[in-house]
KESE-708200 format. One line per 3 residues: for each residue x, y, z of N, C-alpha, C. Coordinates in nm, 4 decimals, decimal comma. Atoms other than C-alpha are relative to their C-alpha. Example, Ala and Ser with C-alpha at 12.3 -4.5 7.8 and 13.67 -1.06 7.14 Angstrom:
BEGIN
0,0890/-0,1190/0,0000/1,2300/-0,4500/0,7800/0,0900/0,1200/0,0000; -0,0820/-0,1190/-0,0060/1,3670/-0,1060/0,7140/-0,0770/0,1090/0,0730
//
This chain:
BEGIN
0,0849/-0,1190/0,0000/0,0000/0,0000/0,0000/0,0882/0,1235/0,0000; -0,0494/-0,0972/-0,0228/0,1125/0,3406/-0,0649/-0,0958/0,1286/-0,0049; 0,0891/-0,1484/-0,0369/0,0399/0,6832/0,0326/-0,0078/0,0870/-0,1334
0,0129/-0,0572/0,1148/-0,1028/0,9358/-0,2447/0,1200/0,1021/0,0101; -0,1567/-0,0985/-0,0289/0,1730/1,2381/-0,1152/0,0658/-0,0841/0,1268; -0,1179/0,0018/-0,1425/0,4420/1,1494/0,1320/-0,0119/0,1164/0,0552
-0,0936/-0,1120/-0,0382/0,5375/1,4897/0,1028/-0,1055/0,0970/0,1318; 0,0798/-0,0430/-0,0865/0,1841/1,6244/0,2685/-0,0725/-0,0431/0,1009; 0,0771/0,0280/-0,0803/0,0629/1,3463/0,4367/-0,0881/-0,0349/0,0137
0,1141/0,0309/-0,0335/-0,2782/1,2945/0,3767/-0,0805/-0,1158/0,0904; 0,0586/0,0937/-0,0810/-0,3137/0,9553/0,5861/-0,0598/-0,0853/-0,0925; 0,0731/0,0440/0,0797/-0,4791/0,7728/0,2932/0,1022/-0,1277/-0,0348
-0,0553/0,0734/0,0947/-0,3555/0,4727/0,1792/-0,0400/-0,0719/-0,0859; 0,0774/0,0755/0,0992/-0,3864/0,3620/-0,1386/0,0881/-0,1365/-0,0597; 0,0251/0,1422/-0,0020/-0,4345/-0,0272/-0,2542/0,1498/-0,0422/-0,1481
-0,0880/-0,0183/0,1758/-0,2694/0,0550/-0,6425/0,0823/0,0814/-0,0099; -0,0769/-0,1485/0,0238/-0,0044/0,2698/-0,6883/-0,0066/0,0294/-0,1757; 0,0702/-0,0432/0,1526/-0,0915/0,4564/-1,0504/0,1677/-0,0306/-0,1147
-0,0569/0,0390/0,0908/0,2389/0,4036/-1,2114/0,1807/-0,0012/0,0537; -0,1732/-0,0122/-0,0523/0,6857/0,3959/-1,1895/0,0241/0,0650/-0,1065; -0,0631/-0,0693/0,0889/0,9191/0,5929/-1,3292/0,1129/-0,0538/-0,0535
-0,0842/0,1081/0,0481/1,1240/0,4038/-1,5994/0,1699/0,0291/0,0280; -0,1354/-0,0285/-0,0704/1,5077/0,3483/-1,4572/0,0669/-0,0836/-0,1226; -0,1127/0,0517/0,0704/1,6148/0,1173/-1,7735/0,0752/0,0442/-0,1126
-0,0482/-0,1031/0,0748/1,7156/0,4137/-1,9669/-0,0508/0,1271/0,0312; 0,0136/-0,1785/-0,0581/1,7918/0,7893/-1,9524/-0,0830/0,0785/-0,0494; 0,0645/-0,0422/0,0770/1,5670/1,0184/-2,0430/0,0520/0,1183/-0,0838
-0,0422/-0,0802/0,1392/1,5215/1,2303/-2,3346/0,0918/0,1902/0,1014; -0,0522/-0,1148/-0,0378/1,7194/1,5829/-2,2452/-0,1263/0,0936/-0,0080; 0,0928/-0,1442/0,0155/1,5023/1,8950/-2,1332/-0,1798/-0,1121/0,0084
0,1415/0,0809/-0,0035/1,1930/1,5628/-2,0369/0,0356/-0,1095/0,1225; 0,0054/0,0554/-0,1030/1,1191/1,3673/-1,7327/0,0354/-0,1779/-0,0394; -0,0214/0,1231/0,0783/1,1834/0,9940/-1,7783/-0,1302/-0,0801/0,0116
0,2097/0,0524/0,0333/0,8452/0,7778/-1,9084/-0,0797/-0,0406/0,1380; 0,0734/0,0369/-0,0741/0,5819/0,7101/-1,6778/-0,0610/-0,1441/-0,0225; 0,0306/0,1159/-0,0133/0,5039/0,3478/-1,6742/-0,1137/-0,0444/0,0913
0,0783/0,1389/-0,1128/0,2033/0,1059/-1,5485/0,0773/-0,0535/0,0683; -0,0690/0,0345/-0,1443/0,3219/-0,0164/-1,2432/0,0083/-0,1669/-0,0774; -0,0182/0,1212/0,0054/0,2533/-0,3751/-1,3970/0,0271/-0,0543/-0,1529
-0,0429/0,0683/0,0783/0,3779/-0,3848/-1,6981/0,1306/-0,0274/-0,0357; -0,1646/0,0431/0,0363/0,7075/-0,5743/-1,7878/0,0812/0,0498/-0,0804; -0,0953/-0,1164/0,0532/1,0221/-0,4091/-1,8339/0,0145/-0,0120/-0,1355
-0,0393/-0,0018/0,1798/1,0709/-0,5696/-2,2049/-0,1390/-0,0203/-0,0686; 0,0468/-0,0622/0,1017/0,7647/-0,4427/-2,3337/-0,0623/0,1530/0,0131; -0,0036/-0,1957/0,0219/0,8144/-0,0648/-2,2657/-0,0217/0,0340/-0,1231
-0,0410/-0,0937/0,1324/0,9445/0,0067/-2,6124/-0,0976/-0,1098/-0,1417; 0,1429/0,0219/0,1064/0,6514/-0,2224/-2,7657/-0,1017/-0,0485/0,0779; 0,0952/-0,0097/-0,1178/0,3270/-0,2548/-2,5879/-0,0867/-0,1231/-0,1070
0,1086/0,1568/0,0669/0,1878/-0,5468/-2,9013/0,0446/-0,0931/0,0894; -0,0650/0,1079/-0,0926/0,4012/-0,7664/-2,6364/-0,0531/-0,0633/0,0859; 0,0810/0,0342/-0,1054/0,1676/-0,7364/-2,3752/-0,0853/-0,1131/-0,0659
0,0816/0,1147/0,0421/-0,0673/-1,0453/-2,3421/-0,1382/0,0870/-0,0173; 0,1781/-0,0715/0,0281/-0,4408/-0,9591/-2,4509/-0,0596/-0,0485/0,1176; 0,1127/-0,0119/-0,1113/-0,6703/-0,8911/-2,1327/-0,1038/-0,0990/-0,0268
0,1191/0,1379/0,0750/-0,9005/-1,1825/-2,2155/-0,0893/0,0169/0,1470; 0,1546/0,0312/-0,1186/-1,2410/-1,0703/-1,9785/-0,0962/0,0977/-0,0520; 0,1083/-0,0865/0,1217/-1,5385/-0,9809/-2,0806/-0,0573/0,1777/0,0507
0,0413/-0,1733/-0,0404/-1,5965/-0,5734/-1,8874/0,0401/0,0897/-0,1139; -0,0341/-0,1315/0,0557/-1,6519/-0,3347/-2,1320/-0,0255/0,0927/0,0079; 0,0482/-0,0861/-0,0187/-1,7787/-0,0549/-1,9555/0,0561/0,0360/0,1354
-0,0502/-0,0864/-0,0824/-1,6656/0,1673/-1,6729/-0,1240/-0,0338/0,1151; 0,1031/0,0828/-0,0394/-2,0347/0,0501/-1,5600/0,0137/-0,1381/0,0824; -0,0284/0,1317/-0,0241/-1,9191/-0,3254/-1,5595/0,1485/0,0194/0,1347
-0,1216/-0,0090/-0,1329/-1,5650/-0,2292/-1,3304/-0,0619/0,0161/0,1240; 0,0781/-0,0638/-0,1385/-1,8119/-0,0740/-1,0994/-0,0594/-0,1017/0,0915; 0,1120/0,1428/-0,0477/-2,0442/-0,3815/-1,0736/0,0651/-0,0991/0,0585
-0,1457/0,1050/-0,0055/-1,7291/-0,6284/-1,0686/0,0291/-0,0031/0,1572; -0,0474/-0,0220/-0,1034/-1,6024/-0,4177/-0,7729/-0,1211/-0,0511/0,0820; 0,1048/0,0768/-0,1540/-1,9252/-0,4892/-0,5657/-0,0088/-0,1013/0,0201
-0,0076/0,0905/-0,0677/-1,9234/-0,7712/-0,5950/0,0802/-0,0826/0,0370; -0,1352/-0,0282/-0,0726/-1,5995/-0,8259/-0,5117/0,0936/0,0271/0,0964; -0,0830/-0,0777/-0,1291/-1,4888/-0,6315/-0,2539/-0,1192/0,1084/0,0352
0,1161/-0,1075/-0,0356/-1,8413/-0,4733/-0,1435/0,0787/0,0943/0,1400; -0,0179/-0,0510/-0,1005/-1,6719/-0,3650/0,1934/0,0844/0,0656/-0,0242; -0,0924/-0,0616/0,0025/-1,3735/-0,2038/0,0734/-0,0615/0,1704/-0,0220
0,0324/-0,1233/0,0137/-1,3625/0,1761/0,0569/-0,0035/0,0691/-0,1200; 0,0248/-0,0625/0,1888/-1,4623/0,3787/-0,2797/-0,0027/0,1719/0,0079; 0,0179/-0,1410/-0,0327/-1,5636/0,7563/-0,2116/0,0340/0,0473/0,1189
-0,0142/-0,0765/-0,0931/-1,4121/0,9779/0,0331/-0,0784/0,0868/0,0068; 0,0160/-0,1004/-0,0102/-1,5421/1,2817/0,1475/0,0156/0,0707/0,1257; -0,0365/-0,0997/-0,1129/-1,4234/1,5962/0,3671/-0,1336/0,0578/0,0805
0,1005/-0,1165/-0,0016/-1,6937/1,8374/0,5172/0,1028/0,0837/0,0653; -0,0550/-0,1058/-0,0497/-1,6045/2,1483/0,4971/-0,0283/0,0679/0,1594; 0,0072/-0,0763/-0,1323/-1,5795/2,3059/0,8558/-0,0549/0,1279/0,0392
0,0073/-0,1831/0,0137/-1,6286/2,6858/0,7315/0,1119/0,0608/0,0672; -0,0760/-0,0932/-0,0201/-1,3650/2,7936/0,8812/0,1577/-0,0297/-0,0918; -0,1251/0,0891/0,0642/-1,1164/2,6570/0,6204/0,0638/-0,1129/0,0179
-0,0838/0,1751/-0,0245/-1,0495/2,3237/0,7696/-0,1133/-0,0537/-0,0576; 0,0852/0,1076/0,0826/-1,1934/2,0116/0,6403/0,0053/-0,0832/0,1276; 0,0085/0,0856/-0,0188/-1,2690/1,7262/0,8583/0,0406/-0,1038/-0,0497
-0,1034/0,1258/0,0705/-1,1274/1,3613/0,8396/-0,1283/-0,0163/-0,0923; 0,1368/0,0513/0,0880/-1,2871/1,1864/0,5596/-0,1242/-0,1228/0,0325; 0,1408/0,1002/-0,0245/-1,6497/0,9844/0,5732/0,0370/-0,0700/-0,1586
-0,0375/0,0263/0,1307/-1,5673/0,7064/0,3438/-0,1113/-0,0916/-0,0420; 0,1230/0,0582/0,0392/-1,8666/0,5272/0,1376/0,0723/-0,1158/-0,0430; -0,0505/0,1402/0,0757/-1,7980/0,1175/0,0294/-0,0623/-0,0102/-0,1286
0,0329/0,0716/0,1202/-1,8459/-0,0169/-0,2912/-0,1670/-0,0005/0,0205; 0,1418/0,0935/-0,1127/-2,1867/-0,1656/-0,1046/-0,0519/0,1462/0,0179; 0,0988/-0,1277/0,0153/-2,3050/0,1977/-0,0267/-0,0321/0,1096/-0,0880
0,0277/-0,0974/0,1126/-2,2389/0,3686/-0,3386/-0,0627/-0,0836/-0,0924; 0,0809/0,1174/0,0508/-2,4183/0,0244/-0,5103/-0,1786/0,0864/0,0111; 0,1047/-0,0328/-0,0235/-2,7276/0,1313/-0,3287/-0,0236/0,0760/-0,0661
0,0330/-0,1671/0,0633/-2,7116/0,4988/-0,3870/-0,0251/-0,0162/-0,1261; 0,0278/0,0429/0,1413/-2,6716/0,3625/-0,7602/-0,1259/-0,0335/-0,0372; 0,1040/0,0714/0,0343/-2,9600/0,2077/-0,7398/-0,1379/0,0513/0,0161
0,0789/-0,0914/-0,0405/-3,1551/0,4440/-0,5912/-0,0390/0,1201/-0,0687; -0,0343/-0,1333/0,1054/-3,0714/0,7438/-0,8132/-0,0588/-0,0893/-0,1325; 0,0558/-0,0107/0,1157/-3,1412/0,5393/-1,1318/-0,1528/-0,0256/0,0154
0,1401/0,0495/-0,0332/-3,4543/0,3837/-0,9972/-0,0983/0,1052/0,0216; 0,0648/-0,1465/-0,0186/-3,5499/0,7581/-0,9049/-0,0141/0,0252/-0,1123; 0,0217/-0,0616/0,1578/-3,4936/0,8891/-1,2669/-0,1057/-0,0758/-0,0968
0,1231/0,0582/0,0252/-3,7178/0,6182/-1,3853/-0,1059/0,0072/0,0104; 0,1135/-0,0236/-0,0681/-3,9726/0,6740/-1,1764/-0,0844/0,1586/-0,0595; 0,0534/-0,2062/0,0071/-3,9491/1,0858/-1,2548/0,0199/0,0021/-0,1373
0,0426/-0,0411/0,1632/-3,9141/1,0331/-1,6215/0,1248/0,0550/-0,0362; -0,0716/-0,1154/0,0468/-3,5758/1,2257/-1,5987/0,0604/0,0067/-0,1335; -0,1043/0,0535/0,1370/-3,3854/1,0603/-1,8581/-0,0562/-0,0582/-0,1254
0,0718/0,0439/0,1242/-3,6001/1,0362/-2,1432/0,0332/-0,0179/-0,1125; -0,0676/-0,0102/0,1141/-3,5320/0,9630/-2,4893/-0,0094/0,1576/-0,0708; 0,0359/-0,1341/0,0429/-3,5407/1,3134/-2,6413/-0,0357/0,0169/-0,1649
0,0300/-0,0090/0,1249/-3,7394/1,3738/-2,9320/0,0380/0,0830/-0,0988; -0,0004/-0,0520/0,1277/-3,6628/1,4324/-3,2663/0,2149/0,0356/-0,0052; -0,1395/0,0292/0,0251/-3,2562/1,3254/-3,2039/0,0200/-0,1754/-0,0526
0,0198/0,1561/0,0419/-3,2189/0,9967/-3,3855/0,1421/-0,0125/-0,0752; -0,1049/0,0261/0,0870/-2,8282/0,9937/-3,4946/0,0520/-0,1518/0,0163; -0,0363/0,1389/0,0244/-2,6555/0,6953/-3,6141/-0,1353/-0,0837/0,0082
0,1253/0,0551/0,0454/-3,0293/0,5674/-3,6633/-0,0406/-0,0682/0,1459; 0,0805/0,0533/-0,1382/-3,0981/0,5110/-3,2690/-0,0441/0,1555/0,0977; 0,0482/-0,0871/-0,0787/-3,3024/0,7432/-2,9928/0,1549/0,0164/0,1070
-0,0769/-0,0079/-0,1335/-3,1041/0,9077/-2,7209/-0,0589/0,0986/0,1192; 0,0598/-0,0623/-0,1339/-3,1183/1,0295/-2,3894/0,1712/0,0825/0,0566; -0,1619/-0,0636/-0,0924/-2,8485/1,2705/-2,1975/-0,0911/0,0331/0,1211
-0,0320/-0,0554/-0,1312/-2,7649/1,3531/-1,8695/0,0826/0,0980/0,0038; -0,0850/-0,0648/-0,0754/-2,6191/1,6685/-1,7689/0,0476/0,0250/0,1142; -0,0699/0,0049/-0,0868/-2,3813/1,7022/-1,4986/0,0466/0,1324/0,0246
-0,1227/-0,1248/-0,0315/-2,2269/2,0894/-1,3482/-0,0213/-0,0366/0,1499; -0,0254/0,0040/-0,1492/-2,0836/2,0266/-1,0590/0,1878/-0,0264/0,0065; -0,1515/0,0371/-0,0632/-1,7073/2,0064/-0,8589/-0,0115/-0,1456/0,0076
-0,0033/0,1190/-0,0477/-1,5776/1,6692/-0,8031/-0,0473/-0,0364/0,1083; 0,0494/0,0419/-0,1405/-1,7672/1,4768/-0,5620/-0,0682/-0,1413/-0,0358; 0,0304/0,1460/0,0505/-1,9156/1,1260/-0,5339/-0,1378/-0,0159/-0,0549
0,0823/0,0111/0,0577/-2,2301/1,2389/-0,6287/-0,0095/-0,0216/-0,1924; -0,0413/-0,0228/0,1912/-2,0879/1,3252/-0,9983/0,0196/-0,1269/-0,0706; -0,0213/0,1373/0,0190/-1,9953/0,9560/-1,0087/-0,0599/-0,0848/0,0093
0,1001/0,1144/-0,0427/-2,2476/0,7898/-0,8580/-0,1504/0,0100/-0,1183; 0,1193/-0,0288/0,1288/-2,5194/1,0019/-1,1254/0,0638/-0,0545/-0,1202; -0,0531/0,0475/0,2174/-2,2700/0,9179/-1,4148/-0,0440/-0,1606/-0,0110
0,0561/0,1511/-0,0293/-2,3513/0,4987/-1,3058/-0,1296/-0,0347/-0,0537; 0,1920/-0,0042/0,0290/-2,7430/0,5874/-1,2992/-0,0064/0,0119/-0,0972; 0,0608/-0,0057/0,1113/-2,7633/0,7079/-1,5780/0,0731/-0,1095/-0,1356
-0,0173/0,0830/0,0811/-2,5345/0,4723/-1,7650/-0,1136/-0,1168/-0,0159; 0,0531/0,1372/-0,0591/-2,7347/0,1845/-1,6256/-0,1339/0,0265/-0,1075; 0,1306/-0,0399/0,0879/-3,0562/0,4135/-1,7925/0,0056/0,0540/-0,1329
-0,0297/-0,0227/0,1328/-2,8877/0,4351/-2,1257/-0,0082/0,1367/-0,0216; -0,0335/-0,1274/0,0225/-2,8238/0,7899/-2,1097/0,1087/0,0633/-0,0325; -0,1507/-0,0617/0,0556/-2,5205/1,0030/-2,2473/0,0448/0,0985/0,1095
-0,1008/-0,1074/-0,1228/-2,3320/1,1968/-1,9524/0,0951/0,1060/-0,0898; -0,0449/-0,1147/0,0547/-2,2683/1,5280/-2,0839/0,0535/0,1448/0,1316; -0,0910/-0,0176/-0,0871/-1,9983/1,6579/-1,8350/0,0181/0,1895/0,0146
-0,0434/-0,1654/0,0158/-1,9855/2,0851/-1,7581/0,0864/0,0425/0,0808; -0,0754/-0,0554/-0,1036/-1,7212/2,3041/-1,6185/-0,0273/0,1489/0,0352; 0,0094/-0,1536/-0,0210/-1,6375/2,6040/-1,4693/0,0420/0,1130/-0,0781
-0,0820/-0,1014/0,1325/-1,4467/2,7479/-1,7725/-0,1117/0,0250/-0,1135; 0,1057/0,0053/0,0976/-1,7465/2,7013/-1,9421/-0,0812/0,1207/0,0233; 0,1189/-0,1184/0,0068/-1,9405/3,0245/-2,0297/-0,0837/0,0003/-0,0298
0,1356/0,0050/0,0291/-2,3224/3,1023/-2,0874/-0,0087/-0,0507/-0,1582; 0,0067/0,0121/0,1485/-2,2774/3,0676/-2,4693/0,0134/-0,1558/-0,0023; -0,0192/0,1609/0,0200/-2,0724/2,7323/-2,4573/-0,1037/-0,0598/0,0607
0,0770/0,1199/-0,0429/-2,3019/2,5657/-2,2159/-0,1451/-0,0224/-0,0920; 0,1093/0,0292/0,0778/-2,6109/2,6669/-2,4051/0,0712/-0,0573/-0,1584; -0,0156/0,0367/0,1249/-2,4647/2,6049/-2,7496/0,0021/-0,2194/0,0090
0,0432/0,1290/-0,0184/-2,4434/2,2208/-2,5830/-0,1182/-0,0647/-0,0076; 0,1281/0,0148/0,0101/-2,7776/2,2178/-2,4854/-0,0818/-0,0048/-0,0919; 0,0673/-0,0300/0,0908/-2,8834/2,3143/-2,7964/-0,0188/-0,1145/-0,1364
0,0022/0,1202/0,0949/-2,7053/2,0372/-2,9795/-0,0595/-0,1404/0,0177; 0,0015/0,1040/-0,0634/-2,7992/1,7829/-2,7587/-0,1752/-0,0050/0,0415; 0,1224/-0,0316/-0,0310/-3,1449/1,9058/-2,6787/-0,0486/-0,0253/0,1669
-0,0054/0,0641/-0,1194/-3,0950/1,8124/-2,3384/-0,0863/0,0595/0,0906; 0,1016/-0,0325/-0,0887/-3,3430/1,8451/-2,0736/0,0082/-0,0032/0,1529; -0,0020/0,0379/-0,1194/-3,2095/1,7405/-1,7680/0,1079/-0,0027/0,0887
-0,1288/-0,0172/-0,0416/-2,9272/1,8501/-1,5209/-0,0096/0,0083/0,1077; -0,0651/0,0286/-0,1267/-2,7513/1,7453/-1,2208/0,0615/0,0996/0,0466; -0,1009/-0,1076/-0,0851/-2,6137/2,0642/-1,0106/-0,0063/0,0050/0,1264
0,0151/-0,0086/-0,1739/-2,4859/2,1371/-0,7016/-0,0831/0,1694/0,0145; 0,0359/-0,0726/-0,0800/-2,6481/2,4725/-0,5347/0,0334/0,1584/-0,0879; -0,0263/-0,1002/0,0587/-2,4085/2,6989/-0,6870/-0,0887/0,0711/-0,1861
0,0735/-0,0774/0,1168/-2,5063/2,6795/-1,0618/-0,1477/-0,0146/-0,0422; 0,1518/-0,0639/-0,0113/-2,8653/2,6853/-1,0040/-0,0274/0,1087/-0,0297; 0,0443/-0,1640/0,0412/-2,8488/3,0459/-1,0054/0,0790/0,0218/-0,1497
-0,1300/0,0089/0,1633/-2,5685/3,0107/-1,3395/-0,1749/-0,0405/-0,0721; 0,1280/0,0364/0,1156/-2,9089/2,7998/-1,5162/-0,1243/0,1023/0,0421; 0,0996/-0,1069/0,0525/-3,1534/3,0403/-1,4402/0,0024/0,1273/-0,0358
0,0145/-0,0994/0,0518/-2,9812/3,3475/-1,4979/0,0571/-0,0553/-0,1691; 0,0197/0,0756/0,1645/-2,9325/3,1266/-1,8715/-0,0854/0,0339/-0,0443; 0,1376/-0,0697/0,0493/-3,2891/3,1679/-1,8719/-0,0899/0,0866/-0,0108
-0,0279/-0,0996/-0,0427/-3,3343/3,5034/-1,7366/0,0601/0,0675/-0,1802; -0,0326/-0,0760/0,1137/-3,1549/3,5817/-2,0822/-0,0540/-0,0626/-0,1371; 0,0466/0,0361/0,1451/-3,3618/3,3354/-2,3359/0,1041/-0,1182/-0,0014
-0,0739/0,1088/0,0577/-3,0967/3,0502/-2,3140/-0,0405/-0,1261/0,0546; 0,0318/0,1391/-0,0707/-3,1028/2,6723/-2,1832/-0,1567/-0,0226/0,0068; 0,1473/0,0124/-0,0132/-3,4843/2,6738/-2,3067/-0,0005/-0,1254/-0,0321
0,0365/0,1990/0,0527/-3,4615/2,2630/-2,3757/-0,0298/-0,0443/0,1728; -0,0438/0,0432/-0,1076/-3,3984/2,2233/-1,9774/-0,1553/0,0550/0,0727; 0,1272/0,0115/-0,0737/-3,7043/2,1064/-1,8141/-0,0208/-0,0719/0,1549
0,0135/0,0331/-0,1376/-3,5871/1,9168/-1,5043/0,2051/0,0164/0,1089; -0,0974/-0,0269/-0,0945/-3,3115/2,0076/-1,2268/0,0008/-0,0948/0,0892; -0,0287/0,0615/-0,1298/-3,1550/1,7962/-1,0007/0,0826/0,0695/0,0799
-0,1085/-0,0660/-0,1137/-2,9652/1,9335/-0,6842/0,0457/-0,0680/0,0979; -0,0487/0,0766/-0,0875/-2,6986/1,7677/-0,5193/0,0478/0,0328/0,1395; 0,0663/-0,0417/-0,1796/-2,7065/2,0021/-0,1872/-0,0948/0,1520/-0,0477
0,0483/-0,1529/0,0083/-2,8785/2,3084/-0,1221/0,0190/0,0912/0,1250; -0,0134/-0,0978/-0,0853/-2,8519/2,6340/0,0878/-0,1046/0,0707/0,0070; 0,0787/-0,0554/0,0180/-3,0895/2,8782/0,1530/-0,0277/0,0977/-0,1217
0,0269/-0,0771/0,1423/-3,0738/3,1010/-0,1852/-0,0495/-0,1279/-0,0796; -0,0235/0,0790/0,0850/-3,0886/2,8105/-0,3445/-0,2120/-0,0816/0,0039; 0,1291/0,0759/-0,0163/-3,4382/2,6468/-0,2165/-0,1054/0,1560/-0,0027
0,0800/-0,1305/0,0562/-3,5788/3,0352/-0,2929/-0,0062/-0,0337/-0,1463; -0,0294/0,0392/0,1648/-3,4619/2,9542/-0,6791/-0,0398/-0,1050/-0,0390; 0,0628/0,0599/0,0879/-3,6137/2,6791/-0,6776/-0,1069/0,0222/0,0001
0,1667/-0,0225/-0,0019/-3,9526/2,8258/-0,5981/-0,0185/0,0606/-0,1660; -0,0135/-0,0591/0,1497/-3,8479/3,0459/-0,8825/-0,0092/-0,0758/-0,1497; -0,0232/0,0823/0,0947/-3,7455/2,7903/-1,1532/-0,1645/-0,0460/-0,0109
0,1807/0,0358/0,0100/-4,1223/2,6130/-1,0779/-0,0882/0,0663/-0,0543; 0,1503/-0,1251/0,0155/-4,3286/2,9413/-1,0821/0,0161/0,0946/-0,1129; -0,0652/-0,1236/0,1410/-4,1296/3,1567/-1,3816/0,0082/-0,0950/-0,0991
-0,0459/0,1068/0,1298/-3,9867/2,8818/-1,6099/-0,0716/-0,1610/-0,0231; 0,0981/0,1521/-0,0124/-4,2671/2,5556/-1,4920/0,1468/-0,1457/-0,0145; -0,1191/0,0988/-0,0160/-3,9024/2,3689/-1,4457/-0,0363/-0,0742/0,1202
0,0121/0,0606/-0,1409/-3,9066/2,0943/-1,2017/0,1289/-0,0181/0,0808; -0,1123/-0,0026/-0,0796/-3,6886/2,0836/-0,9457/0,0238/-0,1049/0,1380; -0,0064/0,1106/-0,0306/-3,5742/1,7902/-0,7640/0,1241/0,0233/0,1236
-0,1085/0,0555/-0,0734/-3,3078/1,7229/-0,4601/0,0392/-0,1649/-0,0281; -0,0163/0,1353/0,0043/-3,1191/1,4482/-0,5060/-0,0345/-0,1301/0,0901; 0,0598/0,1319/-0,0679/-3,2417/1,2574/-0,1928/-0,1524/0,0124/-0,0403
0,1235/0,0616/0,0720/-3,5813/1,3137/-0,3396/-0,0457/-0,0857/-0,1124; -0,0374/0,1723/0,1443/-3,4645/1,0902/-0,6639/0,0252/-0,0929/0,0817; -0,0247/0,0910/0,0036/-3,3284/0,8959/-0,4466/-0,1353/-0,0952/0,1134
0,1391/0,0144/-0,0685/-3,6673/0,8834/-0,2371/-0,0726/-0,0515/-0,1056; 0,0261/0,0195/0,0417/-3,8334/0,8489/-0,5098/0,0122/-0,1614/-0,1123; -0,1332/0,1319/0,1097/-3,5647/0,5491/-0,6566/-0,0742/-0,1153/0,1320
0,0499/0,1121/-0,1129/-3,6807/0,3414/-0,3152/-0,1370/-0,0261/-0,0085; 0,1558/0,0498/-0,0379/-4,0444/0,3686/-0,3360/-0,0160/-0,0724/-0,1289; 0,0699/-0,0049/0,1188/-4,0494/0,2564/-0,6965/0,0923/-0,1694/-0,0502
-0,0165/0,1463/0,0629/-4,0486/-0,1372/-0,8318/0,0887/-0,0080/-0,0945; -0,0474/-0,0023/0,1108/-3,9107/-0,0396/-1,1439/0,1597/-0,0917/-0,0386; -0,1405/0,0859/0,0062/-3,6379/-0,2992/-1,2871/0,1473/0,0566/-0,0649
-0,0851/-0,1007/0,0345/-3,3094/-0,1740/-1,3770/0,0646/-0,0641/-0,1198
//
């Protein structure tokens, strides 16, 4: 097991270490020397057809996920800090395989239930229906645990940042026709002052992965100005428990 920094400490140890730094030659001048998989053998650095073929059947980021539960349900998967407010963080609360499973299951079983992830009409490329999911939010395990759901509900995870301006995000929306987005608190107020100016008019349902008090005002707003629905994520995932639906 090794630690992610030495140098800071974090207390974490992790199971995999992500890669070595190659020692059986020097590197190029004015460049670091290659970064290597930790497990692959020294004589096929300089050709990688060498390696043996992975012979198993996971082809999805989906399937690793599933694998792991059942697998190693108890082991640890998501950290998370809470912030303190006063600039510290707390140790981390860490979720297993086994509790982000649930949550999985809960969240897509919710979107089912609420319709979120619908096929969207009148997109039919490569000659099949689709469905997206949007995502704005910071890293967190919610971002991961919705990208699962919605794989599971054949949806396209259409990923936003913070570099992203009013134009770009709508010009997405626009291509995608997308209707339905995952945010935390903050850009709640980002999508309705979108609409506030005539943009993100495809976007008919909000999810929110916390909220504050501005935030549960905006959504009265979103409801009563724009007839948007507006959702907390433990109400999907309220909604994901009460509901039969098969996955």
């Amino acid at each position: 097991m090794v630690e992610a920094n030495p140098a800071t400490g974090d207390g974490i140890e992790r199971h995999v270490p992500y890669g070595v730094w190659r020692t059986d030659k020097p590197a190029d001048p004015g460049y670091s020397a290659d970064l290597m998989h930790y497990d692959i053998p020294q004589d096929c650095y300089d050709n990688f057809n060498r390696l043996p073929v992975l012979d198993v059947p996971t082809k999805s980021i989906l399937e690793v996920f599933l694998n792991q539960v059942r697998d190693r349900p108890n082991h640890r998967f998501f950290g998370t800090r809470q912030n303190n407010g006063d600039g510290s963080f707390g140790a981390y609360q860490w979720d297993t395989y086994q509790d982000i499973f649930v949550k999985y299951e809960e969240i897509a079983k919710g979107c089912k239930a609420l319709q979120l992830l619908q096929n969207v009409p009148g997109v039919n490329e490569d000659g099949k229906e689709w469905a997206f999911c949007g995502i704005w939010a910071k890293n967190r395990w919610e971002w991961h645990t919705t990208m699962l759901s919605a794989m599971v509900c054949k949806a396209t995870v259409i990923g936003f940042y913070d570099s992203m301006g009013d134009s770009s995000v709508d010009y997405c929306l626009k291509q995608t026709k997308l209707e339905t987005m995952f945010v935390t608190a903050a850009y709640l107020k980002k999508m309705l002052g979108m609409r506030d100016q005539g943009l993100a008019t495809f976007i008919k349902n909000i999810v929110l992965f916390d909220t504050d008090q501005e935030s549960m005002t905006l959504m009265q707003r979103a409801k009563n100005e724009y007839q948007i629905r507006v959702f907390t994520l433990d109400e999907v995932r309220e909604a994901g428990r009460a509901s039969s639906v098969a996955l």
